[in-house]
C-alpha positions as MATLAB code, in Angstrom:
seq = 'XXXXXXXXXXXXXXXXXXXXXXXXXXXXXXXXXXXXXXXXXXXXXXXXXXXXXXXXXXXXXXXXXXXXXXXXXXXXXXXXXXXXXXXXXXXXXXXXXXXXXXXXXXXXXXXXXXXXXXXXXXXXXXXXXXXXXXXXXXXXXXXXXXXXXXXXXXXXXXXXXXXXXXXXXXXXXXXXXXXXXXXXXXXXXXXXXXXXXXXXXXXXXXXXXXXXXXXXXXXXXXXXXXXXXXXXXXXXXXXXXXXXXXXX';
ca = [
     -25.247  -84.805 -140.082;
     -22.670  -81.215 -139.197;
     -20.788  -81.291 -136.705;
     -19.703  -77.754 -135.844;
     -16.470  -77.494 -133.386;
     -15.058  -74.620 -131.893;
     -11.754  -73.007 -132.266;
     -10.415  -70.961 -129.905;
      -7.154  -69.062 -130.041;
      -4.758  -69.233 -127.558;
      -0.886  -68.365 -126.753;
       0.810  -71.311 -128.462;
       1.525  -74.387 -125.579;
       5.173  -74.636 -126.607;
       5.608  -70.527 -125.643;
       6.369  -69.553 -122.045;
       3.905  -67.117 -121.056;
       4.866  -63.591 -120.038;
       2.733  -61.162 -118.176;
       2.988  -57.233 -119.364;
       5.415  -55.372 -117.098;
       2.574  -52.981 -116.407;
       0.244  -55.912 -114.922;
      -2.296  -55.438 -117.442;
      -2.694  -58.915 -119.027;
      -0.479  -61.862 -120.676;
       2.054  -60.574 -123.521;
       0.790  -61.471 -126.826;
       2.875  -59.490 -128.910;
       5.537  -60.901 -131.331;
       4.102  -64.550 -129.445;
       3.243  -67.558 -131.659;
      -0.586  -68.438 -131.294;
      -2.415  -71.523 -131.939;
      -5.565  -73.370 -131.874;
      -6.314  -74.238 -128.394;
      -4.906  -77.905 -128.309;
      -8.220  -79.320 -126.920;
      -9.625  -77.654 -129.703;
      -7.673  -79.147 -132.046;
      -8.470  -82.507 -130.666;
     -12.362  -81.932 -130.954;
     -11.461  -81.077 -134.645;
      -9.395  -84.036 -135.028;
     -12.130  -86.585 -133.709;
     -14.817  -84.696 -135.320;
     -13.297  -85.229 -139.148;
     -12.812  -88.784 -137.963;
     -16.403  -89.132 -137.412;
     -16.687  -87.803 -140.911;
     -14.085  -90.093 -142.534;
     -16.137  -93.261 -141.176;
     -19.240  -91.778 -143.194;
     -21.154  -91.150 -139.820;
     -21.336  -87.153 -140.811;
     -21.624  -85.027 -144.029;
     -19.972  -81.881 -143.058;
     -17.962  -80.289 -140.421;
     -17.507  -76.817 -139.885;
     -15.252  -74.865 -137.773;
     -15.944  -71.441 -135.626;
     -14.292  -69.354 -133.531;
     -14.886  -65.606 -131.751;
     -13.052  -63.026 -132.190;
     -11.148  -60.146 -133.944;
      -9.870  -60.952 -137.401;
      -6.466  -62.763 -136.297;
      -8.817  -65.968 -135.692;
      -9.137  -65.707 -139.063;
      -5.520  -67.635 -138.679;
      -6.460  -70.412 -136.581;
      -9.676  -70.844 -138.737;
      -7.970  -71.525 -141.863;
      -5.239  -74.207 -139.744;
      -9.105  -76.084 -139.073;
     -10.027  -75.828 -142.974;
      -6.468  -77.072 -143.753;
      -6.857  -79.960 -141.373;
     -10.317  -80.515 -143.226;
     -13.230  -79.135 -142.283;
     -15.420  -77.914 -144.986;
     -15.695  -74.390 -144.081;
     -15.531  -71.620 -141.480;
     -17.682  -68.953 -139.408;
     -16.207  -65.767 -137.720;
     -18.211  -64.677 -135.287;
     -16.284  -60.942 -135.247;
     -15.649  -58.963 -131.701;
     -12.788  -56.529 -130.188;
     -13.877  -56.871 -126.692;
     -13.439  -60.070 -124.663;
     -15.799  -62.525 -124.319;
     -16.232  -64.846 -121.255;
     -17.610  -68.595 -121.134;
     -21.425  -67.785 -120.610;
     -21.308  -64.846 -123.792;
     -19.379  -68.012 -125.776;
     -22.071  -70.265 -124.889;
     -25.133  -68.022 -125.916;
     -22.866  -67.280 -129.292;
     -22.528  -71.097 -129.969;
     -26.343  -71.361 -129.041;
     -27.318  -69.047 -131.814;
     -24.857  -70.935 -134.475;
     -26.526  -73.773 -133.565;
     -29.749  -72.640 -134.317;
     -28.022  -71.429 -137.760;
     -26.400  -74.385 -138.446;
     -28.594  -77.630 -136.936;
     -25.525  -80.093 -136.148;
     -25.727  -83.278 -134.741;
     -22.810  -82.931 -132.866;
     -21.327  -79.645 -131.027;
     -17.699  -80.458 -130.269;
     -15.381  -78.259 -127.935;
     -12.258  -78.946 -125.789;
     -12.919  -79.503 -121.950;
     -11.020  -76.186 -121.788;
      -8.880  -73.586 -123.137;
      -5.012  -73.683 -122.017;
      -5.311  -69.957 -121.332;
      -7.774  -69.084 -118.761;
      -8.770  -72.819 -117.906;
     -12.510  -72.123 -117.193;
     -13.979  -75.384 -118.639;
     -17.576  -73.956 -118.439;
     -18.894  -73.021 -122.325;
     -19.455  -76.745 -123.278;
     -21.642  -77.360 -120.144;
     -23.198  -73.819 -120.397;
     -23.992  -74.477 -124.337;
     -25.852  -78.028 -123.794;
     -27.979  -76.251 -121.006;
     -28.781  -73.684 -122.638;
     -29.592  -75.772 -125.683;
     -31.657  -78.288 -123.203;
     -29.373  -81.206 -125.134;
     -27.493  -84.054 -123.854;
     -23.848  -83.227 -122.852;
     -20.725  -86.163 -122.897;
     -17.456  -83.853 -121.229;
     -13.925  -85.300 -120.842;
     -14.727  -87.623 -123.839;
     -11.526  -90.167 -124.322;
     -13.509  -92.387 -126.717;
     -16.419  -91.510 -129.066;
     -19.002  -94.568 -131.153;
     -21.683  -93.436 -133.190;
     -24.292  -95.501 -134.117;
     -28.355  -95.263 -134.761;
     -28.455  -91.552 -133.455;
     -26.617  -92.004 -130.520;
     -22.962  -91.513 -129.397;
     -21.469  -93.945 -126.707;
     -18.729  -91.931 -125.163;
     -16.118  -93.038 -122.281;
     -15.268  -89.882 -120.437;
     -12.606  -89.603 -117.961;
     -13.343  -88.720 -114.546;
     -11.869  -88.456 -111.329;
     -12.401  -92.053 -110.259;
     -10.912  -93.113 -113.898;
     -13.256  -94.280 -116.452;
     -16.830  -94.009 -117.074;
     -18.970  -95.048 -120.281;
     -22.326  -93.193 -120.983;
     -24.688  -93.522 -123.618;
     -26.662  -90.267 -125.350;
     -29.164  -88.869 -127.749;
     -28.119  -86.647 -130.614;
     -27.625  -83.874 -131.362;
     -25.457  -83.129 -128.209;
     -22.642  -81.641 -127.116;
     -19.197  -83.009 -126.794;
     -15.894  -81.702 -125.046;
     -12.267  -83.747 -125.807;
     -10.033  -84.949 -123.119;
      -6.747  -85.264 -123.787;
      -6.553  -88.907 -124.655;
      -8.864  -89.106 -127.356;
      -6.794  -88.820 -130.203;
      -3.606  -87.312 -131.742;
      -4.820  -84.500 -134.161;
      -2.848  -85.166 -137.709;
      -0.510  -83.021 -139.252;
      -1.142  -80.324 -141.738;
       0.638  -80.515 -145.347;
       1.466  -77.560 -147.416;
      -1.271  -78.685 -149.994;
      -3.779  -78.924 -147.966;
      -2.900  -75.114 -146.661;
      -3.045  -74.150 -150.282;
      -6.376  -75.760 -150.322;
      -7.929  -74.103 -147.499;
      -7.104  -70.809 -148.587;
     -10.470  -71.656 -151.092;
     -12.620  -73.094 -148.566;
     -15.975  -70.798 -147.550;
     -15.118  -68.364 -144.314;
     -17.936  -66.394 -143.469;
     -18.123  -63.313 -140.904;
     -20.609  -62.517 -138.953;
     -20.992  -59.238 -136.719;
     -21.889  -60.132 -133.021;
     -24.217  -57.549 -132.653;
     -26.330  -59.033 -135.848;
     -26.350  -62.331 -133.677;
     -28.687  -60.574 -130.947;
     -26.470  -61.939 -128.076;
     -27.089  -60.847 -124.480;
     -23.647  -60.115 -123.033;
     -23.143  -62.038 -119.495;
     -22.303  -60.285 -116.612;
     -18.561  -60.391 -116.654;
     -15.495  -60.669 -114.446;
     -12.914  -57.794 -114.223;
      -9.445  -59.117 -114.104;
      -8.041  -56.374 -111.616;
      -4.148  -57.084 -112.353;
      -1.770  -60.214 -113.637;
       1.182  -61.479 -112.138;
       3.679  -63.978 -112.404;
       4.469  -66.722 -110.100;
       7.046  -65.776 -107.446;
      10.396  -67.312 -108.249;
      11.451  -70.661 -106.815;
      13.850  -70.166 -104.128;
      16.962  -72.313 -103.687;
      16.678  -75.659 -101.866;
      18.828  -76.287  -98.295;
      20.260  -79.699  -97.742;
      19.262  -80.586  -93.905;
      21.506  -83.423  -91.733;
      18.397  -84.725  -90.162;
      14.492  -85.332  -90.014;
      14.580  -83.248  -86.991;
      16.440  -80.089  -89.106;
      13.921  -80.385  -91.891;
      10.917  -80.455  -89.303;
      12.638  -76.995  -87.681;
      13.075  -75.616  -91.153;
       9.616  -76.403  -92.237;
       8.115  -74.871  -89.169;
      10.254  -71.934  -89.749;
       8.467  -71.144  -93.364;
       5.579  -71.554  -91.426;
       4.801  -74.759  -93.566;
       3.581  -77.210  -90.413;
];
């Protein structure tokens, strides 16, 4: 069985994020960037998976201009067994992902497609969902805890209620929660390693992809700063100064 995950590169967590003084978009510029850490999750189970002899192969992807190439050799250092670069300039939104990973898949027959719930930079938590409809496969989302056994995956996903346990047919897709593991660390060897691994490129237009109708981002900007707190005598004060701000 493959298991293909996808990478997705993002401002790093640890970085404070800066918007352009001219509104435009985040600043990216001189900035550290990382696998998306639910990414690196996915890709941390899914090589588990692998380690317990319940797969043969994983392979890592990711879309984008050539600087993925980065984050896709971090995925082959961590060990998976080689890459694909799915290359593009222009941004591509959850539903354009989705129909990308659909046509991998196709390429590639996994057993298991394994994302992150969501990237830390736009939040969207759609292409997982989006992929296993358009694939017409089983989807297990917010996974904390993953068994495979006899073609099926018994996965407890966290919800909003707290814990729920479902059972489903492979192939299928899979998103990580943050709970499911802790993804190792990466040695200089195996960087050394990876640098030997198989990363093929692929053009998106060879891919035949229908671009999604997208959203235009009009303008970015930051939060407004906090203001300065006010120490009140009484109840009664803070009730005044909350109806003041227009707050009750």
């Amino acid at each position: 069985m493959k298991i293909l995950v996808a990478l997705k590169r993002v401002v790093d967590y640890n970085v404070r994020v800066r918007v352009k003084s001219d509104g435009s978009g985040v600043e990216t510029d001189g900035v550290k960037m990382s696998i998306n850490p639910f990414d690196e999750i996915a890709l941390e189970e899914a090589l588990r998976i692998k380690e317990r002899g319940q797969a043969d192969e994983v392979i890592v992807c990711s879309i984008g201009g050539s600087e993925v190439q980065q984050q896709l050799r971090t995925g082959l250092a961590m060990g998976a067994d080689r890459a694909l670069h799915v290359e593009t300039s222009s941004a591509v939104q959850p539903l354009t992902a989705a129909r990308i990973m659909l046509k991998l898949v196709e390429k590639e027959e996994p057993g298991i497609v394994f994302l992150g719930k969501q990237a830390i930079d736009d939040d969207c938590n759609q292409t997982g969902q989006m992929l296993a409809a358009l694939w017409d496969r089983p989807q297990a989302t917010f996974a904390s805890k993953v068994d495979i056994a006899d073609g099926k995956a018994t996965v407890k996903r966290e919800v909003d209620a707290g814990l729920e346990t479902i059972e489903i047919d492979l192939p299928a897709v899979m998103t990580s929660d943050l709970r499911l593991n802790e993804p190792r660390f990466v040695k200089l060897p195996d960087i050394m390693k990876a640098k030997r691994k198989p990363l093929d490129t692929l053009a998106l237009d060879d891919l035949g992809v229908e671009a999604a109708a997208e959203l235009e981002a009009v303008s970015f900007e930051p939060p407004p700063k906090r203001g300065g707190g006010k120490m009140v005598e009484s109840v009664a004060e803070l009730v005044t100064e909350l109806k003041n701000k227009g707050l009750l």
